[in-house]
BAFITOR-37686 format. One record per residue (C-alpha): y, z, x. Coordinates in nm, 3 decimals, padded with zeros to 5 digits, always signed. Layout:
BAFITOR-37686
NODE       v       w       u
NODE       Y       Z       X
...
***
This chain:
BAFITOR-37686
NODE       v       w       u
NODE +00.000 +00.000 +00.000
NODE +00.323 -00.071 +00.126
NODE +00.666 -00.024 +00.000
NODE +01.036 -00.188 +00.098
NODE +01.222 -00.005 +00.406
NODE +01.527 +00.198 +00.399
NODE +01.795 +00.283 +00.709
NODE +01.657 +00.519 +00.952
NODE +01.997 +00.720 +00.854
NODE +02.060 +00.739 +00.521
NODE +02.360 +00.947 +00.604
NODE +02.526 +01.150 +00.320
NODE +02.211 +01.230 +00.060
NODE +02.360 +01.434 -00.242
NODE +02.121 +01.502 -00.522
NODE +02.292 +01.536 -00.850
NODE +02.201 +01.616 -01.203
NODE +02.344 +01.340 -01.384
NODE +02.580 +00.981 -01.456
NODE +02.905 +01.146 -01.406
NODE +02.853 +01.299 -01.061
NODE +02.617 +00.923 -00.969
NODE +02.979 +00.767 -01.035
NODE +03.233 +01.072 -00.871
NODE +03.044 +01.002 -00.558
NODE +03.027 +00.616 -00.568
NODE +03.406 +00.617 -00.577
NODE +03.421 +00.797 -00.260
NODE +03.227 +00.575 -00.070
NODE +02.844 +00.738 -00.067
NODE +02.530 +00.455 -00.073
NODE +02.293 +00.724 -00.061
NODE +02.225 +00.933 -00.384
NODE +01.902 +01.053 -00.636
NODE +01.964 +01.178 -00.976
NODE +01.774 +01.455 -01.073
NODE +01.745 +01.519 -01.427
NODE +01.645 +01.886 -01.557
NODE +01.666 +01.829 -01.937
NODE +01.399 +01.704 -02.134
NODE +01.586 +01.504 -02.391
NODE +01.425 +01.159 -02.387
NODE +01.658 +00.967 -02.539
NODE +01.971 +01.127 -02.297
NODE +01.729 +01.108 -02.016
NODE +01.700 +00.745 -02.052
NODE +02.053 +00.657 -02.097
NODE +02.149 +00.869 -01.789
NODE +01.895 +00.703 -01.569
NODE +02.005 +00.370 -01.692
NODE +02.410 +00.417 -01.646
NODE +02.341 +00.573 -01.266
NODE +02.155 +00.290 -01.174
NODE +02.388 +00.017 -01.338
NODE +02.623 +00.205 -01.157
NODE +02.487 +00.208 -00.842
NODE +02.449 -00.150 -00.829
NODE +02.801 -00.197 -00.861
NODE +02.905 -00.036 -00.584
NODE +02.560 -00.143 -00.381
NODE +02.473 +00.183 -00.301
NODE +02.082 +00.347 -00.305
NODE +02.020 +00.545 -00.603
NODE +01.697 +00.705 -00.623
NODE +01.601 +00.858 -00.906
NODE +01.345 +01.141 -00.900
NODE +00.997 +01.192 -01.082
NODE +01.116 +00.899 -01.359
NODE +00.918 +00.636 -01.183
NODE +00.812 +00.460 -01.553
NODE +01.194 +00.406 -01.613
NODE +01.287 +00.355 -01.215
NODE +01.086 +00.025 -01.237
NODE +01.217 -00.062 -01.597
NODE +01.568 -00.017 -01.467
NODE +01.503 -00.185 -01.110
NODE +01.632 +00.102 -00.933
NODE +01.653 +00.107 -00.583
NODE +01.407 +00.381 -00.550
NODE +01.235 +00.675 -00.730
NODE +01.163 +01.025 -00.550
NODE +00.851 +01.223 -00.564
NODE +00.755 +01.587 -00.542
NODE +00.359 +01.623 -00.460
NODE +00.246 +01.713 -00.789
NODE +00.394 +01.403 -00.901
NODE +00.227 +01.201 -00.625
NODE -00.099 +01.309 -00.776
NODE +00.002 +01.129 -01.150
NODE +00.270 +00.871 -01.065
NODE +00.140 +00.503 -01.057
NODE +00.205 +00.423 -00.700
NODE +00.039 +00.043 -00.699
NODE +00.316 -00.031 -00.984
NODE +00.614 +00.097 -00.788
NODE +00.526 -00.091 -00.490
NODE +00.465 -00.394 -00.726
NODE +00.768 -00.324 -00.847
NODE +00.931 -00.343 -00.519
NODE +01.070 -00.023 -00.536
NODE +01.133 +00.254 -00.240
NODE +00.972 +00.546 -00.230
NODE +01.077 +00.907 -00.113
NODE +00.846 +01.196 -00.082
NODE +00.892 +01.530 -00.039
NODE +00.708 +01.741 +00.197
NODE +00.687 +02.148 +00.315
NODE +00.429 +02.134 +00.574
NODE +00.230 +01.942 +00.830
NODE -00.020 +01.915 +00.559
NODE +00.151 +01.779 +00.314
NODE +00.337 +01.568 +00.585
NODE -00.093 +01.417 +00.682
NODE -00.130 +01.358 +00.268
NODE +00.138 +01.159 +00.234
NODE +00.157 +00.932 +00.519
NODE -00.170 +00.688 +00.481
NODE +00.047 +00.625 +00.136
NODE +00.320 +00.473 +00.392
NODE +00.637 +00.626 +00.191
NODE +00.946 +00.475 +00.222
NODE +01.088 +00.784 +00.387
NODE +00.992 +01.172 +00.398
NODE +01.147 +01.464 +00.277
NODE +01.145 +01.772 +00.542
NODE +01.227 +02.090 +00.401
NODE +01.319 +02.305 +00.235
NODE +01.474 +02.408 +00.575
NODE +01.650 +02.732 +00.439
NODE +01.631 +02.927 +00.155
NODE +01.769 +02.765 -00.186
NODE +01.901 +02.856 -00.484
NODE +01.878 +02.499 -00.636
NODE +01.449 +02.541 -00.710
NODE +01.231 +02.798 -00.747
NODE +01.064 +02.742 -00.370
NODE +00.685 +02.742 -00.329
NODE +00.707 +02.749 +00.005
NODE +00.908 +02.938 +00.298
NODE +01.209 +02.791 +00.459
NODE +01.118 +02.578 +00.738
NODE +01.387 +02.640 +00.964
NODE +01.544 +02.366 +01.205
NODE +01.328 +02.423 +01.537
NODE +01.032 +02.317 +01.292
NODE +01.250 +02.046 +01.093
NODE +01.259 +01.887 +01.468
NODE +00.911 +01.902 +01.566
NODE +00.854 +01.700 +01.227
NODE +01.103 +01.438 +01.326
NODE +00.958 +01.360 +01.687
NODE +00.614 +01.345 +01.516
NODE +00.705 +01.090 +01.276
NODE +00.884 +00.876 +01.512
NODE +01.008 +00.565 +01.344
NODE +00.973 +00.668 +00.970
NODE +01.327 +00.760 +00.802
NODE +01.352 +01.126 +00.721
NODE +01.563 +01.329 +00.512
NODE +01.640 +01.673 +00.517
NODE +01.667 +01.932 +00.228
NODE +01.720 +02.268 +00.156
NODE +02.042 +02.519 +00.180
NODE +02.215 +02.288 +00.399
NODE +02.543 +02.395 +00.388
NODE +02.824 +02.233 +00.597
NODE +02.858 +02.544 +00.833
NODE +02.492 +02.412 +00.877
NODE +02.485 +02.109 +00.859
NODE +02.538 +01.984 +01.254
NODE +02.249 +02.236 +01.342
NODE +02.050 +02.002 +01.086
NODE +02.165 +01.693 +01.242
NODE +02.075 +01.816 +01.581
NODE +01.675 +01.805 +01.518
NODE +01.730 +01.449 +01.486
NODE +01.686 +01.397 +01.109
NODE +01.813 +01.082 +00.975
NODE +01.974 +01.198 +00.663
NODE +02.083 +01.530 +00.513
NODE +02.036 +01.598 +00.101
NODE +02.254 +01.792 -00.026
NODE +02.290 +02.002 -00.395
NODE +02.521 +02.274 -00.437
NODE +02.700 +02.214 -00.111
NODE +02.864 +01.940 -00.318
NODE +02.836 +02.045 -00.716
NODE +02.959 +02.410 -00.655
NODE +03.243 +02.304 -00.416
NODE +03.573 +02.453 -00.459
NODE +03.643 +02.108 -00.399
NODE +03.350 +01.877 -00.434
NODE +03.610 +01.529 -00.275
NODE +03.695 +01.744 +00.071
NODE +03.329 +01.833 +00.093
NODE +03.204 +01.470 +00.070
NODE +03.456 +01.384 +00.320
NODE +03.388 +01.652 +00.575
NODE +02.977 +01.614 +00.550
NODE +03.067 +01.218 +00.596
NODE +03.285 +01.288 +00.919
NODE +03.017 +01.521 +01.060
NODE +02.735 +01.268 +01.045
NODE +02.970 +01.027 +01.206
NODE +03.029 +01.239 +01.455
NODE +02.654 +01.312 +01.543
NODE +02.589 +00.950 +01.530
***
């Protein structure tokens, strides 16, 4: 199985929980995004999913959009995301079919062996400290272990994800990680614009 490439840096990731935050951060230049949708109103769930990725098209950017895969491929999004429980029920022959990127999450070196003979488009690394954003099955990861995954997997984009804050984030950038997803960093800012803008110059800088 084999599914499309993305960058080796994704730069900027934010994950966001619906259409208005897809399009607040398109018009401040980010092409890296996944909507994350918590409700379980069908009907609203669709029409978000829809308007991000119409959207996202507009401004060319790479929306992912996480667990949906059924309405990623209806949609033609750029991408869907998936968690390892959803790995175990998600159709993976149709998004690849589909031509469709895929993003994995992983929390170990275990799950890191499971989900590479799928060849993902990138993989997830984290969560590398302690959230508030999910309930967390698993123990931060830290970033001396965030790096070791990186020089293992070599070649194949990663992302990191997990209580990165911007005080944190060049520590993050320093394993070598080619992107950095972000949540509350960005939702709960004082001032979500300035935060965009000083996570973008920082992963310049580290370039």
């Amino acid at each position: 199985m084999q599914f499309p490439s993305v960058p080796l840096h994704l730069g900027l990731y934010p994950v966001v929980d619906s259409a208005i935050w897809i399009e607040r951060l398109l018009t401040v230049g980010v092409k890296t995004l996944q909507l994350r949708i918590k409700h379980h109103d069908s009907a609203l769930k669709r029409s978000e999913i829809h308007r991000s990725i119409t959207s996202a098209r507009e401004y060319n950017a790479r929306l992912f959009i996480n667990d949906e895969w059924q309405l990623a491929i209806e949609y033609q999004a750029y991408g869907v995301h998936l968690g390892q429980e959803d790995l175990l029920t998600a159709d993976l022959a149709a998004i690849a079919k589909a031509g469709l990127r895929l993003g994995v999450s992983t929390h170990s070196d275990e799950e890191i062996d499971r989900v590479l003979p799928i060849n993902p488009s990138y993989i997830a690394l984290g969560p590398v400290y302690a959230t508030q954003t999910k309930e967390m099955a698993m123990p931060p990861q830290g970033v001396n272990k965030v790096a070791e995954h990186v020089a293992r997997l070599g070649d194949i984009p990663t992302v990191a994800i997990g209580g990165i804050s911007l005080g944190r984030a060049k520590e993050v950038l320093q394993t070598g990680v080619g992107s950095i997803a972000v949540v509350s960093a960005i939702t709960q800012a004082a001032d979500w614009h300035a935060a965009v803008t000083a996570f973008q110059q920082l992963i310049n800088e580290q370039r």
